[in-house]
N, CA, C and O of each residue as an XYZ file, in Angstrom:
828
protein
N      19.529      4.224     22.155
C      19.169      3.042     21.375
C      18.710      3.426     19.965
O      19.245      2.886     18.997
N      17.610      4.458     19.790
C      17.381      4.765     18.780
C      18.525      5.438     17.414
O      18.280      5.401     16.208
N      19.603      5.938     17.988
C      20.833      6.294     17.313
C      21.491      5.076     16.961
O      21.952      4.897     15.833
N      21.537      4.437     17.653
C      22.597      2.989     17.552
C      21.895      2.334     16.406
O      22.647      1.892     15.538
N      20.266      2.139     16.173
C      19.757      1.327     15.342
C      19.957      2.289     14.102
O      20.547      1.810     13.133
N      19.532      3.571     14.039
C      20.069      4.252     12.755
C      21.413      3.829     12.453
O      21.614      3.352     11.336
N      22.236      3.914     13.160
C      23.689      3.289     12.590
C      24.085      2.362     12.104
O      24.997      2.231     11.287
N      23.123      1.296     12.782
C      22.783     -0.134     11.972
C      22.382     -0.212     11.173
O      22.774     -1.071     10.384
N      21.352      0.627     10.865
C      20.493      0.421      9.662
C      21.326      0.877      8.401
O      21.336      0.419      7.259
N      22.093      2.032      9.029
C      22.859      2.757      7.894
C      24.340      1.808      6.993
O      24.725      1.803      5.824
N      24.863      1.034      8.383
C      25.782      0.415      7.759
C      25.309     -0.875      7.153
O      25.935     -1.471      6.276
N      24.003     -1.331      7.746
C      23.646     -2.285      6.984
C      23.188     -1.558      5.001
O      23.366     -1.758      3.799
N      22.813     -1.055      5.578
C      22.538     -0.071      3.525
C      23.899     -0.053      2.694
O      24.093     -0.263      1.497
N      24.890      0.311      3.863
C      25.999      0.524      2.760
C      26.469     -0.713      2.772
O      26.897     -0.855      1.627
N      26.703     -1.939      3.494
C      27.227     -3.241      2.896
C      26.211     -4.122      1.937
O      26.647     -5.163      1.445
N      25.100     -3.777      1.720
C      24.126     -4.201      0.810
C      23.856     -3.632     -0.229
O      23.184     -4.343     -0.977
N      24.133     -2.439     -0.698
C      24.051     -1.558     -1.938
C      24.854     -0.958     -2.519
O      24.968      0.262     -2.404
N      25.750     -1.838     -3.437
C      26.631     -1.422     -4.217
C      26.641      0.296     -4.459
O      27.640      0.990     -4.272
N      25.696      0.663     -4.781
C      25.149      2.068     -5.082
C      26.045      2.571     -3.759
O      27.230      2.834     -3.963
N      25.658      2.671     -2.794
C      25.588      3.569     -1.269
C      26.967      4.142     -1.096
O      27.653      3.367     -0.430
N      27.640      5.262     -1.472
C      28.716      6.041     -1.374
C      29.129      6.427     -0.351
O      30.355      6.517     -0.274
N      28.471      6.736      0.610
C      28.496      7.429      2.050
C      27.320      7.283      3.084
O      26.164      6.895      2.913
N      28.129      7.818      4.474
C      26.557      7.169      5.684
C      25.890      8.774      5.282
O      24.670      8.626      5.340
N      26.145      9.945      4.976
C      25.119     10.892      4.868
C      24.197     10.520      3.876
O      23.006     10.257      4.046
N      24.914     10.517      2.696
C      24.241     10.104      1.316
C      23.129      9.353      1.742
O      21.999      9.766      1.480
N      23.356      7.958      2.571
C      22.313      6.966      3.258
C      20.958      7.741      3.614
O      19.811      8.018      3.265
N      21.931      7.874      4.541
C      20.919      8.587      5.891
C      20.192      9.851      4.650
O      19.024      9.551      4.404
N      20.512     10.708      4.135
C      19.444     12.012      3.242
C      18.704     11.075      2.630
O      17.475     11.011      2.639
N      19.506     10.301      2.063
C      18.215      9.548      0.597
C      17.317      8.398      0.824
O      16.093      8.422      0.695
N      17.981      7.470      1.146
C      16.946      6.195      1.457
C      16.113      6.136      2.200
O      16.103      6.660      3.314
N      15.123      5.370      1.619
C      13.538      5.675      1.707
C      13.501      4.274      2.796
O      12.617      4.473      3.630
N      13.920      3.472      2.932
C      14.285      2.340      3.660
C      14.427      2.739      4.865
O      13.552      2.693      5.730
N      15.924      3.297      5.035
C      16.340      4.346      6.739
C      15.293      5.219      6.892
O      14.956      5.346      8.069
N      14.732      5.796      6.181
C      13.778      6.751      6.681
C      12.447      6.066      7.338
O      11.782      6.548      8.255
N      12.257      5.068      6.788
C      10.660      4.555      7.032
C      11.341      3.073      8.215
O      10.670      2.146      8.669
N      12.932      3.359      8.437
C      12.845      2.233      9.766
C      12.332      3.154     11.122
O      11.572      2.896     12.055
N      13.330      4.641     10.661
C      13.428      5.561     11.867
C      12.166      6.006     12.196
O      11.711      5.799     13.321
N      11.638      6.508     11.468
C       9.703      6.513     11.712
C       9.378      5.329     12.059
O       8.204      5.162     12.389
N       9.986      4.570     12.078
C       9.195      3.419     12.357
C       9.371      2.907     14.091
O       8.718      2.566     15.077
N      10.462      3.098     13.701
C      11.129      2.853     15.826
C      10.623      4.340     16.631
O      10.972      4.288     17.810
N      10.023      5.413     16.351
C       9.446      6.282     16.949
C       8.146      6.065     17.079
O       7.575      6.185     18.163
N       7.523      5.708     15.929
C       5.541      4.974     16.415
C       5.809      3.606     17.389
O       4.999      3.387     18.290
N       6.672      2.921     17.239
C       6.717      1.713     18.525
C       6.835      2.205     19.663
O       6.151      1.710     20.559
N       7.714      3.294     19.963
C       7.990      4.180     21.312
C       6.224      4.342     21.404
O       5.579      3.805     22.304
N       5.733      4.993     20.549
C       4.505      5.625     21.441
C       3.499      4.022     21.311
O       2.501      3.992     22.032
N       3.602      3.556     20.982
C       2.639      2.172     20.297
C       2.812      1.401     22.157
O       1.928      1.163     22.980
N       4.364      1.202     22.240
C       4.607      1.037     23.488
C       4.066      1.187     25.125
O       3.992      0.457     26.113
N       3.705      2.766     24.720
C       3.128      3.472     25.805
C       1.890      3.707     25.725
O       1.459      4.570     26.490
N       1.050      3.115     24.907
C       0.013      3.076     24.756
C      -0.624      4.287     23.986
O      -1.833      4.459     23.830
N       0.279      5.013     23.578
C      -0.417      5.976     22.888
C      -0.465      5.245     21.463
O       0.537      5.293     20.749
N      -1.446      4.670     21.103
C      -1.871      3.961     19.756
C      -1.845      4.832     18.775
O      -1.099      4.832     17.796
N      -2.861      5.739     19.118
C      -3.319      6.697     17.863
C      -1.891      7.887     17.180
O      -1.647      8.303     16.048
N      -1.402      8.037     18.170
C      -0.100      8.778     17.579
C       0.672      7.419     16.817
O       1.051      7.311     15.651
N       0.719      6.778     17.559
C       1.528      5.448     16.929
C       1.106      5.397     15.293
O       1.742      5.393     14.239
N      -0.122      5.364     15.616
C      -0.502      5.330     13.715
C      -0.773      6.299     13.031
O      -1.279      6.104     11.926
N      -0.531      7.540     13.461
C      -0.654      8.999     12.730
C       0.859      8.544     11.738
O       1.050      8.412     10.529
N       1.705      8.408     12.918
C       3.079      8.779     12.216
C       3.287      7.767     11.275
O       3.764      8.149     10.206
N       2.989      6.253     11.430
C       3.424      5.154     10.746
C       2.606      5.411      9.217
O       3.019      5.116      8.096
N       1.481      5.979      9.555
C       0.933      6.429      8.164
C       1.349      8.070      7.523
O       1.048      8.287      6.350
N       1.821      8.832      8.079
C       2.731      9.705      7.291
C       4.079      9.268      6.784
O       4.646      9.621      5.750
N       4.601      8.187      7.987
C       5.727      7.757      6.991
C       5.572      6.676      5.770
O       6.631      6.356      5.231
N       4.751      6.269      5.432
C       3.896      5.246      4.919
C       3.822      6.656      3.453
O       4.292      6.502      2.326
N       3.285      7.589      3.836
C       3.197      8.566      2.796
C       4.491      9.118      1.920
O       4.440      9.315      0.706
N       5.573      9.316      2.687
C       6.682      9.625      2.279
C       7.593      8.612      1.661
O       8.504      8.959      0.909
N       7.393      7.550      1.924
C       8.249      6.240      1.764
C       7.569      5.265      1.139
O       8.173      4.234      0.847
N       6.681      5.359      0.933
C       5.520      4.215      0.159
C       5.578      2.266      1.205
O       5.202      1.143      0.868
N       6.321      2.884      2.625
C       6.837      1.678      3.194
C       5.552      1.543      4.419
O       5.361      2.275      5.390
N       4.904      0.529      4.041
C       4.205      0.358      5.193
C       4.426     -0.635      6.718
O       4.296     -1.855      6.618
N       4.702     -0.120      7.842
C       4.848     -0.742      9.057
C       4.504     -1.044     10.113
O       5.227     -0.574     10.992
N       3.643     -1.677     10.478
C       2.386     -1.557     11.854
C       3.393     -1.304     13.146
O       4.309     -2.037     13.519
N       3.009     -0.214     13.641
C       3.834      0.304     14.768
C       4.061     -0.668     15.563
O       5.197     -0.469     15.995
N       3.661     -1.572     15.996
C       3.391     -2.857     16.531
C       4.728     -3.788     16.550
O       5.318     -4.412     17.432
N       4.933     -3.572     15.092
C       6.212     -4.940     14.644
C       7.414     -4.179     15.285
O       7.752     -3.021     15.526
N       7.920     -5.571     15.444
C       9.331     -5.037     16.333
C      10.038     -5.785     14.988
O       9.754     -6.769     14.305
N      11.599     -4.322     14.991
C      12.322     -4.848     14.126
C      13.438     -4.029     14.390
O      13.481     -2.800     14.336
N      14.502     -4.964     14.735
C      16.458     -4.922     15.089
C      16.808     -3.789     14.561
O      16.006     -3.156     13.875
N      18.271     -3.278     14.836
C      18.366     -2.577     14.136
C      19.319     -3.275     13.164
O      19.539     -4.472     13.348
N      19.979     -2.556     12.017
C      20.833     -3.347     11.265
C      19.793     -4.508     10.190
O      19.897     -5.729     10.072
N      18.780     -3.508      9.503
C      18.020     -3.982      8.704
C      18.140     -3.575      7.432
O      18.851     -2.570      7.439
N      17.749     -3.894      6.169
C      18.021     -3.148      5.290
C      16.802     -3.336      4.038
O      16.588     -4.200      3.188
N      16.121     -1.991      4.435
C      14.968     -2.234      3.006
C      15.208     -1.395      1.735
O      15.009     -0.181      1.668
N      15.567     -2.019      0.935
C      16.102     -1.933     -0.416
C      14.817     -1.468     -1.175
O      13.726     -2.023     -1.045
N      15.082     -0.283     -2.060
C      14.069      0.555     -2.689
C      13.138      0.643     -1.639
O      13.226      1.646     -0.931
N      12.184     -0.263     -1.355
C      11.420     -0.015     -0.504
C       9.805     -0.090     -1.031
O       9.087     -0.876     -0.414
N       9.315      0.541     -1.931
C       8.099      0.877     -2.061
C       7.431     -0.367     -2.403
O       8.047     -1.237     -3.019
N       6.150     -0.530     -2.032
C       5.314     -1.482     -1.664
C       5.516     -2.398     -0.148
O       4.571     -2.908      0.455
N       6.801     -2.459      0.240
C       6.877     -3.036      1.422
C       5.863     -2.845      2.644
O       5.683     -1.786      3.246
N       5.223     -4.086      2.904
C       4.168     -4.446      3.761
C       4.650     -5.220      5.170
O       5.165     -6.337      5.120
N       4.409     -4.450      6.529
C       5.117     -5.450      7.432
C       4.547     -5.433      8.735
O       4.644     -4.480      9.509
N       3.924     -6.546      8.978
C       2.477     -6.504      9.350
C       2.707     -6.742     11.267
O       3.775     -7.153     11.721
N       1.665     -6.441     12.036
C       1.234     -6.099     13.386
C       2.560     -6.866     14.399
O       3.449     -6.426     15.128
N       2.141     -8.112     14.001
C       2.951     -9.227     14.837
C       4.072     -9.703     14.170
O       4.545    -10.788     14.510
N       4.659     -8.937     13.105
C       6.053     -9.762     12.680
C       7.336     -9.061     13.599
O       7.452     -7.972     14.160
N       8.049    -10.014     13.483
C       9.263     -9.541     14.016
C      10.296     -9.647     12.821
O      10.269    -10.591     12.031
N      11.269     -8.542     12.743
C      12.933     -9.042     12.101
C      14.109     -8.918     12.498
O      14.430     -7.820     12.954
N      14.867     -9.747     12.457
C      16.268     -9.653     13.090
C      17.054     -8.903     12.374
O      16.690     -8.389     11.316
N      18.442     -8.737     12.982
C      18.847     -7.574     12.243
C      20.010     -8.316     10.907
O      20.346     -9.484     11.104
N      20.412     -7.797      9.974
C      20.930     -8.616      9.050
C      19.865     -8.681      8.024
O      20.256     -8.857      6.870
N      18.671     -8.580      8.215
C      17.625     -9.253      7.187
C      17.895     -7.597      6.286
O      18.247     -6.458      6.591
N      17.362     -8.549      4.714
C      17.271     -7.609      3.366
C      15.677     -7.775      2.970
O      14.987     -8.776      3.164
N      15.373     -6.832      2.512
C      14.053     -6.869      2.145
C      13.921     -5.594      1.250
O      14.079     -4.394      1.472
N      13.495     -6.484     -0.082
C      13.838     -5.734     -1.389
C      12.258     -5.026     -1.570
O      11.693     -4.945     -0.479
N      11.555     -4.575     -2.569
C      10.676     -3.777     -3.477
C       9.189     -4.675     -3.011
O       9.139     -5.904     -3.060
N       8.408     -4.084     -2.709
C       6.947     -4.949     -2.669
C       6.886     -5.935     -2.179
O       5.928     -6.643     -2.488
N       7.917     -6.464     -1.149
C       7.240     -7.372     -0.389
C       6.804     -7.396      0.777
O       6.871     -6.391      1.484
N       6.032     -9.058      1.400
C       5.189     -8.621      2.284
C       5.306     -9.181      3.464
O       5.205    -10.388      3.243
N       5.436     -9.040      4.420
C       5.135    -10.250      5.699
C       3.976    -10.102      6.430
O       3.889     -9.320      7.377
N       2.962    -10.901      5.992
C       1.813    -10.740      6.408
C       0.928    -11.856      7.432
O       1.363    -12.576      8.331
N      -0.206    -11.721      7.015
C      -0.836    -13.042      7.842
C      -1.866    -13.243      6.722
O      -2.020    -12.503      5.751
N      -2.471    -14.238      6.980
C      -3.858    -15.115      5.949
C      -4.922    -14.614      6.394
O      -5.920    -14.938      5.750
N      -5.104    -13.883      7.335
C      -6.603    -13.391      7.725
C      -6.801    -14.516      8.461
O      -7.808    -14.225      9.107
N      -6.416    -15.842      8.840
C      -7.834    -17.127      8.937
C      -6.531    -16.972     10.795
O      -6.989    -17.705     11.671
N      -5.757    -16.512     11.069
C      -5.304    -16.532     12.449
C      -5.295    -15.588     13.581
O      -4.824    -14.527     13.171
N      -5.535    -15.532     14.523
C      -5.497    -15.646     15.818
C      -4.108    -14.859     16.653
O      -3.182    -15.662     16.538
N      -3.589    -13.545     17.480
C      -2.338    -13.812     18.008
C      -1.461    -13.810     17.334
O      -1.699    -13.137     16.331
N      -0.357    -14.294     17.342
C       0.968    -14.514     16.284
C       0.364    -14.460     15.114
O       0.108    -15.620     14.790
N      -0.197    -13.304     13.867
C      -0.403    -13.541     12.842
C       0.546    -13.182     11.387
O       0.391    -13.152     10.166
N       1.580    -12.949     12.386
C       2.899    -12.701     11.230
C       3.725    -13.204     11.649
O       3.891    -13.633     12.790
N       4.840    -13.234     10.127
C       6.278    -13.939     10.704
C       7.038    -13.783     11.803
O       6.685    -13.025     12.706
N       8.099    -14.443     11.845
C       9.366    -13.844     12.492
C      10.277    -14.260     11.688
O      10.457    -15.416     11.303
N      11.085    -12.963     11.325
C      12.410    -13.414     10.266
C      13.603    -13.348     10.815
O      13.830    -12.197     11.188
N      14.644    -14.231     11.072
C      15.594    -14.773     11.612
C      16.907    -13.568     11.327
O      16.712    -12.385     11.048
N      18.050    -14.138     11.461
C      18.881    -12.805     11.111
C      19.366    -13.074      9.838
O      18.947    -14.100      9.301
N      20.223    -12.319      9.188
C      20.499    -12.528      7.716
C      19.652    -13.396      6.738
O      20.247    -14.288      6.132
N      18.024    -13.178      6.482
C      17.889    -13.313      5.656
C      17.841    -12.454      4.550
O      18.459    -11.389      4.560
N      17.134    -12.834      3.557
C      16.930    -12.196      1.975
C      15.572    -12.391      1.413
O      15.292    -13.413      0.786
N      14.511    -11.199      1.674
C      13.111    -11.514      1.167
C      13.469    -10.750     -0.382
O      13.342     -9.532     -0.510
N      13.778    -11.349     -1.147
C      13.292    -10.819     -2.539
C      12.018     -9.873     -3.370
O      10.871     -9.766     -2.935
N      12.292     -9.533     -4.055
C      11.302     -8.125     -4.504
C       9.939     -9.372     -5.093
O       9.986    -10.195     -6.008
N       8.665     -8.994     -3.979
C       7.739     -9.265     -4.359
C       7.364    -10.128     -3.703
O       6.147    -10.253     -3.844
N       7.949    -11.112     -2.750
C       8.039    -12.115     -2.148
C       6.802    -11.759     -1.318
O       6.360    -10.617     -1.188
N       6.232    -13.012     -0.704
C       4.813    -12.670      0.406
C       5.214    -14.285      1.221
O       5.299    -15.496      1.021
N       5.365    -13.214      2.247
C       5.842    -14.380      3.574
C       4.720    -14.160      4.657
O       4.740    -13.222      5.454
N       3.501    -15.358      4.590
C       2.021    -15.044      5.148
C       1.651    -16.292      6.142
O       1.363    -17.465      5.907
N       1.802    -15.412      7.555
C       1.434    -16.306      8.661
C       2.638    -15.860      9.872
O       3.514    -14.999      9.949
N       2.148    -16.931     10.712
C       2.579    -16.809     12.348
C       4.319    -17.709     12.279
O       5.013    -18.050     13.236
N       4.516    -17.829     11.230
C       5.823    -19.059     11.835
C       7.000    -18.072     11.493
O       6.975    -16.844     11.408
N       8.118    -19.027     11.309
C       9.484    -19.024     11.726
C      10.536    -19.228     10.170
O      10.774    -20.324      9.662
N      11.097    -17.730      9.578
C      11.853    -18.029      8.290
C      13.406    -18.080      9.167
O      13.887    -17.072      9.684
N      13.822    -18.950      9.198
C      15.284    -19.295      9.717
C      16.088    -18.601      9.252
O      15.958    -17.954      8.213
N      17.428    -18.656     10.254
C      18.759    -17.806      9.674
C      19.467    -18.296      8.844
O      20.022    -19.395      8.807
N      19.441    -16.863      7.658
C      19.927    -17.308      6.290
C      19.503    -17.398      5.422
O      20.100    -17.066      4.398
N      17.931    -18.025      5.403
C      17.121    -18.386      4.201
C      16.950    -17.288      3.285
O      16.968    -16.163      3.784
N      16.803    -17.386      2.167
C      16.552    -16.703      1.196
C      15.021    -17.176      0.382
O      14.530    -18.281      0.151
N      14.578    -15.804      0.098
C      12.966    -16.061     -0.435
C      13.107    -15.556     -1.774
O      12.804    -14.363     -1.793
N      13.477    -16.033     -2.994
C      13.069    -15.274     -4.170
C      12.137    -14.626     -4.596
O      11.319    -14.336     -3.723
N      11.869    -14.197     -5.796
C      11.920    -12.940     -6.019
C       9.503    -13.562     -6.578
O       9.370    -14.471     -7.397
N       8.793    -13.201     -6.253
C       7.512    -13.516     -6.592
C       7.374    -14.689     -5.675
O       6.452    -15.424     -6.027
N       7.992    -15.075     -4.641
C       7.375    -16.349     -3.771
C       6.597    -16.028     -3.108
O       6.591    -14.848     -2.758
N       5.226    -17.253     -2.463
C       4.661    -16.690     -1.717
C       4.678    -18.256     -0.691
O       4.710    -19.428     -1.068
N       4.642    -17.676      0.690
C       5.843    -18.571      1.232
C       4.524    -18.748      2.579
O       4.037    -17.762      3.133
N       4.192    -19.954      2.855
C       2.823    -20.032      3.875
C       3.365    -20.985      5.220
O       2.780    -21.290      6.259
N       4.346    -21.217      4.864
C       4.926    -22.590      6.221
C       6.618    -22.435      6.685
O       7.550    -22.219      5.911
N       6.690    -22.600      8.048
C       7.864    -22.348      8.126
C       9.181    -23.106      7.266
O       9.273    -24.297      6.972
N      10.241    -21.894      6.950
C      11.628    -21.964      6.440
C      12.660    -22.407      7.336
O      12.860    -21.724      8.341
N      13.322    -23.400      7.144
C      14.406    -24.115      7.833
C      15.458    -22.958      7.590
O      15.273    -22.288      6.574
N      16.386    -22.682      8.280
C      17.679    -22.173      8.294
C      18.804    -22.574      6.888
O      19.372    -23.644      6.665
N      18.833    -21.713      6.363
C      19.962    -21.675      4.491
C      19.105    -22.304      3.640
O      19.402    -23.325      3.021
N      18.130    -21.782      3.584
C      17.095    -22.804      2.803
C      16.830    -21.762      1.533
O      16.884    -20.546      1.715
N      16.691    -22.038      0.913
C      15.867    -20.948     -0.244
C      14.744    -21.538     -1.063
O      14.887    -22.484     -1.839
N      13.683    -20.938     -0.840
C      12.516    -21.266     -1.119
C      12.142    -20.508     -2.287
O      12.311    -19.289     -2.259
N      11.620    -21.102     -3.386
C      10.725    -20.283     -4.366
C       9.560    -20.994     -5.188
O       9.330    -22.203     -5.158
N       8.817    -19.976     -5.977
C       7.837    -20.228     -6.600
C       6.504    -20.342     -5.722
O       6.751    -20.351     -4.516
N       5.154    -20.432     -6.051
C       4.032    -20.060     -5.870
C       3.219    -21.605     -5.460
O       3.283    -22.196     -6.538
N       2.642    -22.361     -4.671
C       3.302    -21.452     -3.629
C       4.976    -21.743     -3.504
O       5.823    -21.851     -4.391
N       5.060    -21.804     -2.415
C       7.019    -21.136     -2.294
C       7.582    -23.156     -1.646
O       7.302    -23.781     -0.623
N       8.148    -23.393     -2.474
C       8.891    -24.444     -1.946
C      10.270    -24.167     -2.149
O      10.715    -23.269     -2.863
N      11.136    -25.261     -1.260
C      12.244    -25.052     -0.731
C      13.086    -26.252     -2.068
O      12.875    -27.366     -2.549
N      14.236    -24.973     -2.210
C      14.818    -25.847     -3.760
C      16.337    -26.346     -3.214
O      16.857    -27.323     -3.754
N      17.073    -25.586     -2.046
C      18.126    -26.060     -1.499
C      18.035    -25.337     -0.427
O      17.396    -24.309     -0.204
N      19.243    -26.422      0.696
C      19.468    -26.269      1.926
C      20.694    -25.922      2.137
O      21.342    -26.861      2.600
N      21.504    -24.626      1.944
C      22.524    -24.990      2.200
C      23.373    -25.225      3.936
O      22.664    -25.441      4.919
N      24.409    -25.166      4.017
C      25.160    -25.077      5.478
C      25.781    -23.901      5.551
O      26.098    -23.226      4.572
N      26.031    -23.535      7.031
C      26.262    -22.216      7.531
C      28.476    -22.258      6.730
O      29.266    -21.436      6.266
N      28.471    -23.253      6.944
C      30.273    -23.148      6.285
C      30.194    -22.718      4.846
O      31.152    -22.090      4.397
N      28.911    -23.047      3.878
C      28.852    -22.557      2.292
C      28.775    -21.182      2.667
O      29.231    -20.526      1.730
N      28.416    -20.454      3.585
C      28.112    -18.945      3.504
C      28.923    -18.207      3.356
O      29.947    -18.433      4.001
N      28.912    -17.091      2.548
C      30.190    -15.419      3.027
C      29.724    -15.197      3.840
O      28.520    -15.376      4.022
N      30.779    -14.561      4.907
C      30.807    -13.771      5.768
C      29.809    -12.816      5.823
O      29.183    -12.586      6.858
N      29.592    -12.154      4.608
C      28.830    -10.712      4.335
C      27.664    -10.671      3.048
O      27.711    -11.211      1.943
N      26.596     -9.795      3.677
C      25.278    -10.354      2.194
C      26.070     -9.428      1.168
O      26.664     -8.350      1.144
N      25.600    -10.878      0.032
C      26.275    -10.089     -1.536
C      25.073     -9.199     -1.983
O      25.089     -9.099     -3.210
N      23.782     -8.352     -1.277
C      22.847     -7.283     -1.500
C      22.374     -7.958     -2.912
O      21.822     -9.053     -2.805
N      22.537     -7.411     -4.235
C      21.905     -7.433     -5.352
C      22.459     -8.929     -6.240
O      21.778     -9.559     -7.049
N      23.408     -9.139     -5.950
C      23.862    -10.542     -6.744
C      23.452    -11.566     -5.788
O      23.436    -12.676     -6.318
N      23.029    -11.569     -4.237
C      22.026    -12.580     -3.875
C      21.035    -12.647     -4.721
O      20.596    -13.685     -5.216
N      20.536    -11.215     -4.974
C      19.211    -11.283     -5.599
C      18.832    -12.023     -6.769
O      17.808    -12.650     -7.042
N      19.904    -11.801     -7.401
C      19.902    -12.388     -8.882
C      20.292    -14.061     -8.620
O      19.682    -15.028     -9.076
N      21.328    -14.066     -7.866
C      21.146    -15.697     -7.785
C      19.796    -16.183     -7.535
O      19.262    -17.213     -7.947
N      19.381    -15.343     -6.853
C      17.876    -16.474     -6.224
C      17.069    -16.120     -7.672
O      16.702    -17.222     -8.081
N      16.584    -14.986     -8.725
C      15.671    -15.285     -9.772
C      16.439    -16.451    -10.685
O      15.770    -17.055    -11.524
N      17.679    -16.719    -10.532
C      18.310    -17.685    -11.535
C      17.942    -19.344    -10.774
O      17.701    -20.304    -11.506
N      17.946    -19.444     -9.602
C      17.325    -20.546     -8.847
C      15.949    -21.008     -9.499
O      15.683    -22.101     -9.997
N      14.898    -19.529     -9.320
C      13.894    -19.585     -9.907
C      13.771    -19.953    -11.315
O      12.689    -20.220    -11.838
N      14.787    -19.962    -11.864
C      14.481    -20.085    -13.543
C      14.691    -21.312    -13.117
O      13.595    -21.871    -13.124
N      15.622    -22.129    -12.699
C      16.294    -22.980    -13.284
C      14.780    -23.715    -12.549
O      14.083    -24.287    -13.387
N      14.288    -23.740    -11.232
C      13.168    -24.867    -10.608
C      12.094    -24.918    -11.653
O      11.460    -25.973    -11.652
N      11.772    -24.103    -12.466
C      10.627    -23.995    -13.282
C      10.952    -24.932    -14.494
O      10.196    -25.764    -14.995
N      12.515    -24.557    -14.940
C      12.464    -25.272    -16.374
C      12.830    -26.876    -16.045
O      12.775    -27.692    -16.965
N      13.281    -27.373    -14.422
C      12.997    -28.547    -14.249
C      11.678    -29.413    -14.050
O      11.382    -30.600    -14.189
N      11.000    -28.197    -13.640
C       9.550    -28.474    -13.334
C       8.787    -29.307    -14.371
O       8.158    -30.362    -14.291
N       9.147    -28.201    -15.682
C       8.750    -28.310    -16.925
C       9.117    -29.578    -17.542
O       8.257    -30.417    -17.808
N      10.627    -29.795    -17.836
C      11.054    -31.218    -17.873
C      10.364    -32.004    -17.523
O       9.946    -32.716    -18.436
N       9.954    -32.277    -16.390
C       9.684    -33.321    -15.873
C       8.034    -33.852    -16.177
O       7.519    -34.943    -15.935
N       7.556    -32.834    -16.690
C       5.916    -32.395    -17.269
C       5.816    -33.114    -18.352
O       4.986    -34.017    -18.458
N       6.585    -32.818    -19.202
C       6.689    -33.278    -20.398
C       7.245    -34.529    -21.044
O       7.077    -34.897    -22.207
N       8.286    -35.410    -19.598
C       8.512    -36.662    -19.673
C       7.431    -37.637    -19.479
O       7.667    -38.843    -19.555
């Protein structure tokens, strides 16, 4: 199992990063694959109750990768964390596999809950660089989180949510979708979403 999810993880890197030349290239360099595979080895022991190894390793890989992961969170294989550093991904979240998750962001909880205190992210989404997805609910398959959102209530399925806090600017349907994530020109569509909700925002301020 643990091979199979490296493989996932790996081909998920190379259909998401224009950059990604080869599965070695992957697998030597990215700081992403490295800090999933450390990461599915502290759940093995997290599993078995060996806690404290669980968090030796999640915090050496945490050192090497600047990627932080509570041995705890369960996450698919066929994930893909893009650059990586600052990524926060907290006790009780879960992610499906398909999901992108770019530079500094977070899936966290508010402190004020109980149990379920992190997300669960559906399959193919897109957390954008910086994004903070905080609490116990449910980001649906597909949704996209731009790039500085901070996102406190559950996401409907093709939804893309942005701005502070994070509201939802369109819904699309599973027939508008490609087949395959466009990695970095999702990305940019969603800060251009973001421009455009702000300067309507603004409009409408000033009428």
């Amino acid at each position: 199992m643990w091979f199979k999810n490296l493989r996932d993880d790996i081909k998920a890197a190379k259909a998401n990063d224009p950059a990604a030349r080869n599965s070695f290239e992957v697998w030597l360099t990215y700081s992403g694959v490295h800090a999933l595979s450390w990461h599915r080895v502290a759940h093995f022991f997290h599993k078995i109750k060996l806690k404290l190894i669980a968090r030796i390793i999640s915090q050496v890989a945490r050192f090497f990768t600047g990627i932080e992961i509570h041995p705890a969170a369960k996450i698919e294989g066929g994930v893909f964390i893009d650059h990586g550093m600052g990524v926060v991904i907290g006790e009780t979240a879960e992610v499906h596999r398909g999901t992108v998750i770019y530079q500094g962001a977070t899936l966290g909880g508010t402190g004020k809950e109980r149990g379920k205190r992190h997300p669960t992210i559906m399959e193919d989404v897109v957390i954008s660089a910086g994004a903070k997805v905080l609490g116990g609910f449910t980001v649906g398959k597909g949704a996209k989180i731009g790039a500085g959102a901070v996102v406190l209530k559950e996401v409907p399925p093709y939804a893309t949510v942005v701005g502070v806090p994070g509201r939802i600017v369109r819904i699309r349907t599973p027939e508008t979708e490609d087949a395959t994530h466009l990695g970095i020109t999702a990305t940019v569509a969603l800060v251009h979403e973001a421009k455009q909700a702000e300067l309507t925002a603004q409009e409408k301020g000033e009428e």
